[in-house]
N, C-alpha and C positions, 0 to 999 in steps of 0.2 A: 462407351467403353464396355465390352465384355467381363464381365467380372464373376461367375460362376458359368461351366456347362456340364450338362450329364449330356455322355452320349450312350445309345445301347448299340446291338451287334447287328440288329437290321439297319442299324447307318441314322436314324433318327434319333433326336435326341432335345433338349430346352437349354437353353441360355438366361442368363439373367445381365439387364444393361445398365447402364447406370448414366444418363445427362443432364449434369447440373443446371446448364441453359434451358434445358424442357419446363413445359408448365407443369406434368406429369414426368419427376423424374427417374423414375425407377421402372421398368418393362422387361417383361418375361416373354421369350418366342415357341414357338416348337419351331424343329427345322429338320429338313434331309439333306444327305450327306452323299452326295455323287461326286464321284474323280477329285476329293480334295473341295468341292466348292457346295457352301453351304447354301439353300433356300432357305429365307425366316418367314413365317407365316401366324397369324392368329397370336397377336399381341395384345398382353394385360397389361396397363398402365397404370403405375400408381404414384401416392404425394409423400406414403411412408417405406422407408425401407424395410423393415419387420413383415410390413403386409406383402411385398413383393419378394420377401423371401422366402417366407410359409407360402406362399401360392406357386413359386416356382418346386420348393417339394412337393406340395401337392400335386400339382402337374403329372411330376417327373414320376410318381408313386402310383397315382392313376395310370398313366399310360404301360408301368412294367407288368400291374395286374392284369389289365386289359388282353395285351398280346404276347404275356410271357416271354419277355426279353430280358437280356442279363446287361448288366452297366457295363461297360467297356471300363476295367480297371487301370488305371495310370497311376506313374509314380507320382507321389507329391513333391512338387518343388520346395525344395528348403533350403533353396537360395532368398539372400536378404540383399536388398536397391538401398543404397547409401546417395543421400542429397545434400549438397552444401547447401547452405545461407548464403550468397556473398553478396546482398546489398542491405540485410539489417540483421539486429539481434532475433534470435528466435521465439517469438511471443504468439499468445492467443490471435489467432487471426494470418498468420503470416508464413503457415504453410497448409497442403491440402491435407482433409482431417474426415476421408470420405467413411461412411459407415462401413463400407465393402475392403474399405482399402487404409486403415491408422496406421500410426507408428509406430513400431516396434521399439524404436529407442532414441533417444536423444542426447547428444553430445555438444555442452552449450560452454561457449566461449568465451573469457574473461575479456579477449579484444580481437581485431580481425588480425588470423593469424594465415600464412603460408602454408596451402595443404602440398603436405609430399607427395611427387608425381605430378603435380598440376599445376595448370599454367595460372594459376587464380590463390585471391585470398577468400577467403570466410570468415561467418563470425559462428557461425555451427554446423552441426551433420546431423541428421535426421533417417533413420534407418526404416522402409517400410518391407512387408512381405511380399510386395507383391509390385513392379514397375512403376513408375507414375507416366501417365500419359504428356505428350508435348505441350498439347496445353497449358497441364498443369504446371510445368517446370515454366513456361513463359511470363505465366501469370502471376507466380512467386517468387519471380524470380531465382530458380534453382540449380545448379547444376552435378549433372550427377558424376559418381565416383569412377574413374576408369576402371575397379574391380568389379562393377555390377557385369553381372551376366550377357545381358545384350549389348554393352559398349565394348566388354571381350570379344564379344562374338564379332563387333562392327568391324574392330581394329585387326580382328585377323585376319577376317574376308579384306580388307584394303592392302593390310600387307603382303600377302601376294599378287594382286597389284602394281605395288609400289617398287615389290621389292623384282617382280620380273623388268619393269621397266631401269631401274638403278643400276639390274645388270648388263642391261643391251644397251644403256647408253656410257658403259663404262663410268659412273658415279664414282667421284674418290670416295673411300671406306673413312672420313673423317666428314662428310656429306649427305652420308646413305643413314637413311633412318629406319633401315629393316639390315637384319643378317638371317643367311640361310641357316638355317637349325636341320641340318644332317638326318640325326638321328629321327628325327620325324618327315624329312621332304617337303619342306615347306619353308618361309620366311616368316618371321616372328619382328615386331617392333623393339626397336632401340628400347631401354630401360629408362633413358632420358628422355624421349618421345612422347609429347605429350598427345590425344587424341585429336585434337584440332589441328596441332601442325600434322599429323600423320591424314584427317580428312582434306585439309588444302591440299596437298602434294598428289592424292590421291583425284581429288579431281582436276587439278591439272594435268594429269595423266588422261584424264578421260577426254577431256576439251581436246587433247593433241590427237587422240585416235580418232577421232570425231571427226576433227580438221583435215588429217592425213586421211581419210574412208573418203569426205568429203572432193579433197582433189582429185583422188585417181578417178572417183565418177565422172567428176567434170572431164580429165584427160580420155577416158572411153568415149565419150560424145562423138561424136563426126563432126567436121570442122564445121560444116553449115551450123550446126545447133551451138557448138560452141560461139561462135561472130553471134548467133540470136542472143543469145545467155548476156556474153557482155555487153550486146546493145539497151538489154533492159535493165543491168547492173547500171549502165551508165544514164539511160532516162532516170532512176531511182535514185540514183544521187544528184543528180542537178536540180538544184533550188527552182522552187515556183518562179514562172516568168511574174512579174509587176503588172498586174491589171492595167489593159490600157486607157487612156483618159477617152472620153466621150467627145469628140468634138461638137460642140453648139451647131447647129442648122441656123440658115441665115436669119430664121422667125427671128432666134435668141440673141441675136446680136444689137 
């Protein structure tokens, strides 16, 4: 995981990575920056995070003296990632506690209680600066807040989605888990709508356009290709024939 970059205005720039699994888990890259996609090249690997933080400034300091480049200034996010607990209390050990990446806060539960908005209980919340990767929430069993930034962002990219399909299939309005919000031109999720029932729905929309893209190809075919198609749909589904028995030669008898 990415967890620090500088970039400068000739497009190059360092990173700094962080993987738990590695023998060396901490590495710093330099990289350039064409159309959006980054090359990493010439990686420091190390066992402490300290060391490969001072080496990625160092890097990054070197390289602006060098060729006289300015940082490419960005705002800072000061959005905060809210994660439940929901399968134990919150203790030493039992959620991730990365050097690059702590806790901002903790919200610890007297019993497992019903978060508002969510389809789930907990037994706490845990607030970090900065995303936790999939990993990490698998492994901790975590899940995140539907007000963190990127699960906003999922749920709104899907409800327009969800919510153009709801209208073309005429969906009754006590059914629909999106309504059109006017003043901006867009569909916005139900208030009841939790992210998961709002991602099933969403991919079963996809699985149908899928299917329907899928037919009309097959109906473009010319009919010879079509009879080929289903001859091999139908080899494909018939069971292996039963190996047949070996008849004895007269020697074996």
């Amino acid at each position: 995981m990415i967890r620090h970059t500088i970039l400068f205005d000739n497009k190059c720039g360092f990173v700094l990575g962080e993987n738990p699994k590695a023998p060396n888990p901490y590495v710093t890259w330099q990289f350039n920056e064409q159309d959006g996609h980054r090359d990493f090249f010439w990686g420091h690997y190390h066992n402490e995070p300290d060391m490969a933080e001072r080496d990625f400034h160092n890097r990054a300091e070197d390289y602006q003296r060098r060729y006289h480049v300015f940082e490419v200034e960005q705002a800072p996010d000061k959005e905060t990632y809210k994660y439940y607990s929901t399968q134990r209390p919150i203790d030493i050990g039992t959620y991730p506690n990365s050097y690059f990446n702590r806790p901002v806060h903790m919200d610890l539960y007297f019993t497992r209680l019903e978060v508002t908005g969510e389809a789930f209980q907990a037994c706490g919340a845990i607030t970090y600066a900065q995303p936790l990767t999939e990993r990490e929430m698998q492994d901790y069993e975590l899940r995140p807040s539907r007000e963190n930034l990127d699960i906003r962002r999922q749920m709104d990219a899907q409800a327009q989605v969800v919510g153009k399909w709801e209208d073309a299939h005429h969906v009754p309005e006590q059914r629909r888990l999106t309504w059109f919000y006017p003043d901006f031109g867009s569909y916005v999720a139900k208030e009841y709508v939790t992210p998961e029932q709002l991602t099933a729905r969403a991919r079963g929309v996809e699985r149908q356009v899928a299917a329907k893209a899928h037919k009309q190809a097959k109906e473009k075919q010319p009919i010879a290709e079509q009879i080929k198609a289903a001859q091999r749909e139908a080899l494909e589904q018939r069971e292996p024939e039963a190996p047949k028995k070996k008849a004895p030669d007269r020697g074996e008898r």
